[in-house]
N, C-alpha and C positions, 0 to 999 in steps of 0.2 A: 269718333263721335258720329251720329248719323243726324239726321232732322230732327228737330225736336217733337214726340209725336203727341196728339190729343191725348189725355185722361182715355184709361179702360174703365169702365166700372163694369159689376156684376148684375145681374137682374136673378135672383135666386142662386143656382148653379149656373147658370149659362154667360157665358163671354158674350158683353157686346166690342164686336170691333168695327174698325173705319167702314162705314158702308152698306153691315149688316142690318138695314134700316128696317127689314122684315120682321124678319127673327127675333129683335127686342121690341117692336111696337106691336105682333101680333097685324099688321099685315103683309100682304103680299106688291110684288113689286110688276111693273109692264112688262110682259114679253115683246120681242122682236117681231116689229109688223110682219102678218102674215100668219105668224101663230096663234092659235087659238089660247087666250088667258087661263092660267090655272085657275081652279076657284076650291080652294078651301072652305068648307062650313065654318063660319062665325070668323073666316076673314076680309081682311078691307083690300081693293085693289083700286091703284089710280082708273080715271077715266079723266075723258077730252072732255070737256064744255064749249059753249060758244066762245069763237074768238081764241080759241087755243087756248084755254087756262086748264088748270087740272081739278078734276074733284074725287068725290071717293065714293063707291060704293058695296052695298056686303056681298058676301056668300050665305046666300040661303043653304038650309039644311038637307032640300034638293039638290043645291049645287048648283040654280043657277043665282044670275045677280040680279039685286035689288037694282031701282033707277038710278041711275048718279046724280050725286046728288053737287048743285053746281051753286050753293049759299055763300060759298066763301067761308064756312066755318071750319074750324079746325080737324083734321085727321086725323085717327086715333095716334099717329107717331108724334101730333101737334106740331109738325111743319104745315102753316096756311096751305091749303089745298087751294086757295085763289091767289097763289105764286109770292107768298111771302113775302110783301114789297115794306119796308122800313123805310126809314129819312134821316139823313144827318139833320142835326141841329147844332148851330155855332157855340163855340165853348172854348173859352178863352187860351191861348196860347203860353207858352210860358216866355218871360221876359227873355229879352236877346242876351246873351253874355256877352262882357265886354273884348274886344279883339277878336268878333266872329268873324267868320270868312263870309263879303255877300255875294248876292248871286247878283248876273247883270238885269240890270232895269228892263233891257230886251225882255227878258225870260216872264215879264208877268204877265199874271192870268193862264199861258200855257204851260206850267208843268204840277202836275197833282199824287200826292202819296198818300197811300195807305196804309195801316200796321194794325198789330194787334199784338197781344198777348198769347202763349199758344195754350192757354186755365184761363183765357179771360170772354168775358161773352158780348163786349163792344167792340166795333171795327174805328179806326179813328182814321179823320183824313186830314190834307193841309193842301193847301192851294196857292201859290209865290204869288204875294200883291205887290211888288215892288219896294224899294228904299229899304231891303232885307226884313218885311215885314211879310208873315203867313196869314191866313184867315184857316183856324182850326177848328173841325167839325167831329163830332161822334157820331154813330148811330147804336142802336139799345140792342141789336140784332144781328147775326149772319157774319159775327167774329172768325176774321181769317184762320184757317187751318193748315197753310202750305204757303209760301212765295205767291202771289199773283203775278198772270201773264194777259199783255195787252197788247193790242193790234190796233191799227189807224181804220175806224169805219169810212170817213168823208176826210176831206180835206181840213175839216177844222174840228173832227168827235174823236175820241179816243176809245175805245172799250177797254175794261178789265175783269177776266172771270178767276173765281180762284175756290178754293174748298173751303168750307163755310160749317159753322158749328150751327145745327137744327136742334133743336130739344128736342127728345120724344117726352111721352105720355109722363114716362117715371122720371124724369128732372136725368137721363141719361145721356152723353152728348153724340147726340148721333152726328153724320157727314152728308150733303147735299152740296150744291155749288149755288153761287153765289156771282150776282155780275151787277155792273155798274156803269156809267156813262161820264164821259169828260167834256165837254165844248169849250174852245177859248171863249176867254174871256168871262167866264164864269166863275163866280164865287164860292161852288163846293160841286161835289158831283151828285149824279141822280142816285136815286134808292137809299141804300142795298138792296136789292129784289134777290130771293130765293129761289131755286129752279127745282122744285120738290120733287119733279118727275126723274130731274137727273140723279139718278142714286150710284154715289161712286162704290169700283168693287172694292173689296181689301185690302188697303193697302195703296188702294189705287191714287198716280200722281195728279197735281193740277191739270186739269183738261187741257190739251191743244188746241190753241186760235188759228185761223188761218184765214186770209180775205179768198174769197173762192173764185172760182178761175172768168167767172164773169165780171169780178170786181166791184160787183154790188151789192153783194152778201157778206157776212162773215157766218166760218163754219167751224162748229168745235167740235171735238173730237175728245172720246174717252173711254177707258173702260167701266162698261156696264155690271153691274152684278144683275142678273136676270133668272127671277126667283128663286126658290128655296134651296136649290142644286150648287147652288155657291159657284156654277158655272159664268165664264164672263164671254162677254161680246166687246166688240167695239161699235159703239153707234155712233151717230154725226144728228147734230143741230145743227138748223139753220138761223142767222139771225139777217132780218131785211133792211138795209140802213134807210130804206123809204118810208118804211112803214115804225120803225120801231118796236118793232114786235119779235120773238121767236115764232118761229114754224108752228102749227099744230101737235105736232108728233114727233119725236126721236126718228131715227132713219136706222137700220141694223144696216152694219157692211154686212153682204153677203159670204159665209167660211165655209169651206169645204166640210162635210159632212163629219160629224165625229170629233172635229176639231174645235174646239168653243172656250178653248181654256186661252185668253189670251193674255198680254202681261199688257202693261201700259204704252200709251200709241204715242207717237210722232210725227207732225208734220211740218210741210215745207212747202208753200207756191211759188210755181217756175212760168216764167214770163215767155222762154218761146220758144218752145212753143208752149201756150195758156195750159196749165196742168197741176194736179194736186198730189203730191207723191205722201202715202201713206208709211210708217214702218212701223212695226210692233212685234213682239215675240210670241213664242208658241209656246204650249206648257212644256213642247217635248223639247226645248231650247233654243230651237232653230230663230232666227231674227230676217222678217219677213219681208218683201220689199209691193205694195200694189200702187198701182197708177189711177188716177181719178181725169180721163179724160175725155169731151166730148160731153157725154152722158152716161159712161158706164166705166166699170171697175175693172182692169188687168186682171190676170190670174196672179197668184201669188207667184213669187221669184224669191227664192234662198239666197239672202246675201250675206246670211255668216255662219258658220256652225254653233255648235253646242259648245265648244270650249271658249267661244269670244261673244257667247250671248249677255243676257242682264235679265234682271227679272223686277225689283221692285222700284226700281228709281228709271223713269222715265228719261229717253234720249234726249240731248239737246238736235235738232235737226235745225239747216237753213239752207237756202239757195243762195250761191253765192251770184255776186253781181259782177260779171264777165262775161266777153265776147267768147272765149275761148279758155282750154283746161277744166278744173273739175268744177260740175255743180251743183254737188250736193256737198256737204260739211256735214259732221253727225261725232256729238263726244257723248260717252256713255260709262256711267260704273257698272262696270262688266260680274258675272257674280263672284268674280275672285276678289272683289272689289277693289279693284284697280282703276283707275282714268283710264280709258283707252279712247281713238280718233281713229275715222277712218274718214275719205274721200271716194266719190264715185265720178269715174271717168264720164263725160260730157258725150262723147262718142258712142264708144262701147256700152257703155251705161253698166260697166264693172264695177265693183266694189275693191279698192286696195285693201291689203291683209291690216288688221288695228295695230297700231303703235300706241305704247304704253308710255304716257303724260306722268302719270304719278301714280307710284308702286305703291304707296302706303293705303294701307289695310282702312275700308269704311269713307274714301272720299267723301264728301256729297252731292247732290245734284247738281253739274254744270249748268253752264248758263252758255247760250252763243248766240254774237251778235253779226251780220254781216253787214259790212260794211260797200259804199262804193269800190270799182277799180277788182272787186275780188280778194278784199280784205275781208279779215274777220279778228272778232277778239273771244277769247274766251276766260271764262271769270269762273271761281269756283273759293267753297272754303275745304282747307287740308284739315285733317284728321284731328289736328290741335287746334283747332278755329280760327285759322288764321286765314285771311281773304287774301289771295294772291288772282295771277291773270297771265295769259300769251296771247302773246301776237302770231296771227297767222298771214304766211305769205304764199302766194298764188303761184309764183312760179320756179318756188322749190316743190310746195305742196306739204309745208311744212309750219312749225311753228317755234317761235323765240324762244330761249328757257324762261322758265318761270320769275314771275318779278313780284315784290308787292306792290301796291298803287302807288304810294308816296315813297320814294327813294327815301332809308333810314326810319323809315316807321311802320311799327307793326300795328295792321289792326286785326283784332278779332271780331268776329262776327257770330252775333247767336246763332243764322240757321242761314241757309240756302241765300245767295246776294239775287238780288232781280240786273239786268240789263238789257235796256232798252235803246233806240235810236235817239238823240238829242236834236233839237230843229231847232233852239236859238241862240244867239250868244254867239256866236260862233265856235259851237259844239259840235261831236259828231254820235257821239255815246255818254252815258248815264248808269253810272252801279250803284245799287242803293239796297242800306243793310241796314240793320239793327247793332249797333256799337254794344259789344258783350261786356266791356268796361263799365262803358261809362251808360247805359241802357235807352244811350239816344239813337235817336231815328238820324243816317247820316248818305250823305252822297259825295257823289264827287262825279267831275265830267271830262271829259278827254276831248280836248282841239289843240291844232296846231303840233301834233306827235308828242304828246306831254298828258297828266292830268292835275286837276285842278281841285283844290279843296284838302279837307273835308268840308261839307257845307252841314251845318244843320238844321233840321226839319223841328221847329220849336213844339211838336205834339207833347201834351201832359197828360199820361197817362195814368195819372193820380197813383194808387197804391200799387199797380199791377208791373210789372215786367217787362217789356216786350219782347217778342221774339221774331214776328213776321213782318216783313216793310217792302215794299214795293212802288214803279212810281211810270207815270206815262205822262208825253209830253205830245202835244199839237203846236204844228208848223205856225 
């Protein structure tokens, strides 16, 4: 089984796939700061407006460009060129069954879920009000397309970006990202806001979050498709938790020349010394390791060969939290598609050779969470959908055999589980999935060396399916 992927549809002859935002809307997409923009006659390419929003404007038949034009009105691909912002609206939950598992009273206002359908074009949320009651939200717009991933902005905000279904022009579903805001104590999250400039490449996985080595930003990370050349980069956004705002412009990491085919990135912030460690593949296979410290990027460093690379499912990466032994963690479907783990010694800053988790053909995307002390867990579904997990230990450098969550029950999972950090309750972790049975949105949470649940997320998804669920909690 692999993820469940978007609708292809056709536009004449030509294939639209994840990403190729260009090539089915007839325009062109940002090049990498520094470069001069291609300019097609009679096509559209983003521009900056005030305040960093994006807008569009043409290719004259000289070849050069018309003014930008900064209205807010729609782009020929019909992703808002004024950053695509939608808004949940409340929309009744479905009643509680009887004998449900609740969550603690602790837990309200802080922890918030998302799902969707992977043929559906609303995103739906839910919010724990307490006394096992949700408060359920939709929005009409920017329907998940992959797991979302979330990272803690402030002490009480939560972010989540994820890939996002954009209509183009022809009713075809093109890929964009998509992000959103959590605060306790709140009753639904902000948006969904579209990030039209971010155009994911082929294929390419949910962007990587990462709080930046200042701890006042957050920074995402992705592979870019950068125009017509089907050629990819890895760029970096900034987002300002003061401001509220993204950055003006995408950032290009800097590649050695020639090199620009990249796979999907991975990252990880490490506390000390303050650092942002990039990884990502190359087209020629190699799995690439750069540093983000200071102000500037490392040279690239080889930390695996071509027989232990991966190519379309992006690394889980984390720092683990320890004085001492390894600090990097990193599970990946390697292209044999196999689970494989590796560690990178704390010292040395080596790479150990990958151990192979689970031999079966087409895992899917891991998930890893780290935990205090230099624990971690790792959460994944197997080839038949079945959502299983290990424990990792620090001073083997190892990991438990595979378990399911609930000793004696199997669950299946539509697609890819999200897991996250848990802050109340007396939790420490949170995995949250789409139930392939029964097609509820469901979780469960891990305190005290045990887990807890299934909990269910009362979302009604009226006729449609779900397949994508995810979920972030504040302290």
């Amino acid at each position: 089984m692999g993820m469940p992927r978007a609708n292809v549809r056709r536009l004449g002859a030509a294939a639209i796939s994840v990403g190729m935002l260009a090539a089915a809307a007839c325009i062109s997409l940002p090049e990498p700061p520094g470069q001069a923009p291609a300019c097609t006659a009679g096509q559209y390419t983003y521009c900056l407006c005030e305040g960093g929003k994006s807008g569009t404007r043409l290719c004259r038949d000289d070849l050069s460009f018309d003014a930008c034009k900064c209205d807010g009105a729609k782009d020929p691909s019909g992703i808002s060129a004024g950053g695509g912002r939608s808004r949940f609206e409340e929309v009744e939950p479905r009643p509680e069954e009887p004998g449900a598992v609740r969550l603690s009273d602790e837990c309200k206002g802080k922890i918030a879920v998302l799902a969707s359908a992977s043929n559906g074009t609303e995103v739906f949320a839910g919010v724990f009000d307490g006394s096992g009651r949700w408060k359920t939200a939709k929005a009409s717009s920017a329907a998940l397309r992959g797991t979302p991933r979330g990272v803690l902005v402030t002490n009480d905000t939560v972010m989540a970006v994820w890939r996002a279904k954009a209509d183009a022009a022809d009713g075809t579903d093109a890929q964009t990202t998509a992000w959103t805001t959590f605060k306790a104590g709140q009753s639904t999250l902000s948006g969904p806001e579209l990030l039209p400039d971010v155009v994911l490449a082929p294929g390419a996985a949910t962007p990587a979050l990462v709080t930046s080595s200042s701890g006042t930003d957050v920074w995402m990370y992705y592979a870019h498709r950068a125009g017509a050349s089907n050629a990819h980069a890895i760029w970096r956004r900034t987002y300002s938790a003061a401001t509220g705002e993204w950055n003006a412009a995408p950032e290009a990491i800097p590649l050695p020349s020639g090199e620009d085919r990249i796979g999907p990135p991975a990252a990880a912030a490490l506390k000390n010394p303050n650092a942002t460690v990039l990884v990502y593949a190359k087209n020629g296979g190699q799995v690439i390791e750069r540093t983000w410290q200071g102000n500037a990027w490392s040279s690239e460093t080889k930390i695996l060969g071509t027989s232990s690379s991966y190519k379309d499912s992006a690394p889980a990466l984390v720092a683990l939290e320890a004085a001492q032994g390894p600090d990097l963690l990193m599970a990946y479907v390697g292209t044999s598609k196999q689970l494989l783990v590796t560690s990178r010694d704390a010292q040395s800053k080596q790479w150990k050779a990958p151990v192979i988790l689970d031999a079966a053909t087409d895992a899917t995307s891991p998930r890893l969470l780290s935990l205090p002390g230099g624990r971690a867990i790792l959460a994944w579904t197997t080839p038949n959908d079945e959502l299983v997990y290990r424990s990792y230990d620090l001073a083997s450098d190892s990991f438990s055999n595979q378990s399911p969550f609930v000793a004696g029950q199997r669950i299946d999972a539509a697609s890819s589980p999200s897991l996250v950090r848990a802050r109340c309750g007396g939790a420490e972790a949170m995995v949250t999935y789409v139930n392939k049975t029964s097609g509820k949105v469901q979780f469960l949470r891990y305190g005290n060396q045990k887990w807890e649940g299934p909990f269910d997320v009362p979302i009604d998804p009226g006729t449609n399916a779900l397949t994508f669920a995810g979920a972030a909690e504040v302290p």
